[in-house]
C-alpha positions, 0 to 999 in steps of 0.5 A, a space after each residue: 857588489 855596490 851599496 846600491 845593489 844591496 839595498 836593491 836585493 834587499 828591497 826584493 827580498 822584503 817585496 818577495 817576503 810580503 807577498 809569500 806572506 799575503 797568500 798564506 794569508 789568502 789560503 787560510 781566509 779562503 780555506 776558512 771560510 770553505 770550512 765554516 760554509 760547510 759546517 754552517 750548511 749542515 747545522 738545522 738552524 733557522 738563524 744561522 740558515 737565514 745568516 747564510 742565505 742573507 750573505 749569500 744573497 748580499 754577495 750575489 747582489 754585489 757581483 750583479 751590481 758591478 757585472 752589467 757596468 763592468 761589461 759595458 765599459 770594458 768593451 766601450 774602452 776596448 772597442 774606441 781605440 779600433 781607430 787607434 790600431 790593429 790591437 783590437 782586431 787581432 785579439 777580437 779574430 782570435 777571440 771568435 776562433 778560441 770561443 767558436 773551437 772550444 764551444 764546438 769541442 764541448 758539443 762534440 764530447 757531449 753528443 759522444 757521452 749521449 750516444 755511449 750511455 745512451 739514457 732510458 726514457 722516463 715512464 709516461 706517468 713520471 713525466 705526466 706529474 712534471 712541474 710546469 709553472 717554471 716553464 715559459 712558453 715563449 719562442 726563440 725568437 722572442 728569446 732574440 727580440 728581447 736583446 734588442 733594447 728598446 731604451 738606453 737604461 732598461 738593458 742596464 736596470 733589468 740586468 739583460 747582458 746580451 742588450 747590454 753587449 749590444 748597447 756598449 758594441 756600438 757606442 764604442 764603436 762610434 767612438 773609434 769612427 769619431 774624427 780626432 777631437 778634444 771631445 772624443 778624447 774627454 768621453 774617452 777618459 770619462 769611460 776610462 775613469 769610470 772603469 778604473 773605479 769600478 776595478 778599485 771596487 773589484 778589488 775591495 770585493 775579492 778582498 772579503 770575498 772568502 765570506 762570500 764563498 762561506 755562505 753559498 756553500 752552506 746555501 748549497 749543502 742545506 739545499 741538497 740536505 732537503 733531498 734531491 730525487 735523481 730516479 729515472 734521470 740518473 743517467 741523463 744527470 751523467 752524461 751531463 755532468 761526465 761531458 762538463 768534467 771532461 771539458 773542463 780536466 781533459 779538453 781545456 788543459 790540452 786546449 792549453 797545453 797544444 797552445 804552450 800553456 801550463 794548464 796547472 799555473 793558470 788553473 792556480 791564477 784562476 781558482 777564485 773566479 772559478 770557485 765564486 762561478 761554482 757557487 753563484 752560478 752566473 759567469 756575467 756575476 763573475 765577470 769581475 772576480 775573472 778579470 782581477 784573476 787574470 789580471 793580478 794571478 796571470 799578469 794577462 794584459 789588461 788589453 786583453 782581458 777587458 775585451 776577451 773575458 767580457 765578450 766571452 762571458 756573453 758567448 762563451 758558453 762551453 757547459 751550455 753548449 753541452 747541456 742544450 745538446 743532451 737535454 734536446 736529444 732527450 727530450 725528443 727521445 721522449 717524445 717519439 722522435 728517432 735520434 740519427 747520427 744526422 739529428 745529433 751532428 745537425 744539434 751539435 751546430 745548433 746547441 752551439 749557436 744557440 750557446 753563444 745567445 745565453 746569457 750568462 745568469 743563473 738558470 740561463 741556460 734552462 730558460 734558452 733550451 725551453 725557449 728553443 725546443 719549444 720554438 721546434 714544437 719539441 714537448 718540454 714536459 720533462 724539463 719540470 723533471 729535470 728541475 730538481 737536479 739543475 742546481 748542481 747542473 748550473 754549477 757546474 756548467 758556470 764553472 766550465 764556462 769561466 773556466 773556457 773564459 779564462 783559456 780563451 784569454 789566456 791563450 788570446 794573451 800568450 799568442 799576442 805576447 810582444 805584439 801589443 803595447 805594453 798597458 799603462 796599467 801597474 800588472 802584477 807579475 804573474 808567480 811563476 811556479 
């Protein structure tokens, strides 16, 4: 063995070293801070209840801040080599089809847990003493109007992702249909320059984030601490949360597994933009904490996953899908209405396009089903009932719906192995396990 081999083996035996070195080090601050947010939450003191909703609020505000930039500049970047090539093409087709086949599954696994369980009906004097000052009576076509931006600025200042996606699709767009110049290659590397920055700021947020993590829990477990009255909606709560479940352990690992995944691996590379997804209950917060997972944990091409994840967390709304489908029909249950095989097959194509028009913020999903049934003159009384146990429905369905996202990318990845150009970008090399 050469001098040169040795120091060579030597170099990666100390890179290996460190590395084991830094996850156990990331293991216990993640498991540290879960530990403290648990028993934080269930100490009954003001100060420290108020520390944590003050970190948590702070962590939200951090994710909402670079979320909005970070959707537009990936796909603006993604979208202005169009003219360079067919890459974009390729990843944008399969990106549709994973998103429209693992949205429809969803609807699919929800409108069977409906039809099996088949929840009760509330009491007419139940329903009558529902909270409405949450519900906004606006249609869907509103709902529709207010993605159409009306300015450049607004979309970004009021956080509207769906305008955002919008304004970022045809500026991108209009850079790939632009002739060759020395100012299209300038405004290129601006966006470009302006999105390496913004990944540096990502990293210095995952880097604190077990903190983060520490004060949504104890938000968490105070809130279900003031009480959390499941009464008459016991089996609607589970045939939403048995559908969630099943989508993210059944349906997605053998999504996964049929595409020559190992669903454990990426399970493994994805659990912080999962974990942060559960707690902050907005897939568009945690878009930036998904793409460092993808990127650093899975080694997904960077091409890929700052064109799928950001457009995935726009309409790839797998716990929304499900959460539209099994509210609608029970709502119109309630109200009189006959649920046919027919009605629930014609809800499975409308909870899934009216998913893919969600916005990926908390209580999104809440909002768009009102604003839908009360489109179709469906009663939406009920939806002030089911209020109290939507918080643990939120979470779950964020985390299902980053959980798609990633399948999505990483399935897109796998299939495009050796079919893009290696990125310019410095990737860490997935673990293997």
């Amino acid at each position: 063995m050469t001098q040169s081999s040795r120091i060579n083996i030597c170099t990666q035996n100390t890179l290996s070293a460190v590395s084991k070195q830094q996850r156990l080090k990331s293991v216990l601050f993640y498991s540290a801070g879960i530990i403290l947010g648990i028993v934080c939450g269930f100490m009954d003191h003001p100060f420290i209840q108020d520390l944590m909703d003050f970190i948590a609020t702070v962590f939200t505000r951090l994710f909402s801040f670079i979320a909005v930039p970070i959707i537009a500049l990936s796909l603006i970047n993604t979208l202005a080599k169009l003219g360079k090539g067919k890459e974009s093409g390729l990843i944008f087709r399969r990106t549709i089809f994973y998103t429209l086949l693992t949205t429809i599954i969803a609807a699919c696994v929800a409108a069977l847990l409906f039809k099996l369980l088949k929840p009760a009906n509330l009491p007419a004097e139940v329903v009558g003493k529902a909270d409405l000052d949450v519900v906004q009576n606006t249609t869907y076509f509103d709902h529709i109007i207010s993605v159409i931006p009306n300015n450049l600025l607004q979309p970004f200042v009021s956080g509207n992702v769906l305008s955002v996606l919008l304004i970022a699709a045809a500026i991108g767009l209009a850079l790939a249909l632009l002739e060759p110049s020395a100012k299209r290659d300038a405004v290129e590397n601006l966006f470009a320059g302006l999105q390496d920055v913004l990944f540096k700021l990502i990293r210095w947020l995952i880097a604190i984030l077990p903190i983060g993590i520490m004060g949504f829990i104890a938000k968490l477990i105070h809130e279900l601490e003031g009480g959390m009255i499941l009464g008459g909606l016991a089996t609607y709560f589970a045939v939403v949360i048995g559908s969630n479940l099943l989508q993210m352990f059944v349906i997605l690992p053998l999504v996964q597994l049929a595409r020559g995944l190992n669903p454990l691996r990426v399970a493994k590379g994805m659990m912080p933009a999962i974990a942060v997804a559960f707690f902050s209950k907005s897939s568009a917060g945690t878009l930036p904490v998904t793409m460092a997972s993808a990127e650093d944990n899975l080694g997904v091409n960077p091409k890929v996953s700052r064109f799928v994840l950001p457009i995935c967390t726009t309409i790839n709304m797998n716990g929304c899908a499900a959460f539209i489908l099994i509210t609608s029909l029970y709502l119109m249950q309630n109200a009189g209405v006959e649920i046919t095989a027919m009605t629930i097959i014609t809800w499975i194509f409308i909870a899934t396009i009216a998913a893919i028009g969600n916005a990926g913020v908390p209580m999104g999903c809440y909002f768009l089903t009102i604003s839908l049934l009360s489109s179709m003159q469906v009663p939406v009384l009920l939806m002030g009932v089911i209020l109290p146990v939507y918080t643990v429905i939120d979470m779950l369905e964020t985390g299902v719906n980053v959980w798609s996202d990633a399948t999505v990318a990483n399935i897109v990845d796998h299939d495009l192995k050796g079919r893009l150009d290696e990125p310019s970008e410095n990737v860490t090399a997935p673990h293997e396990s």
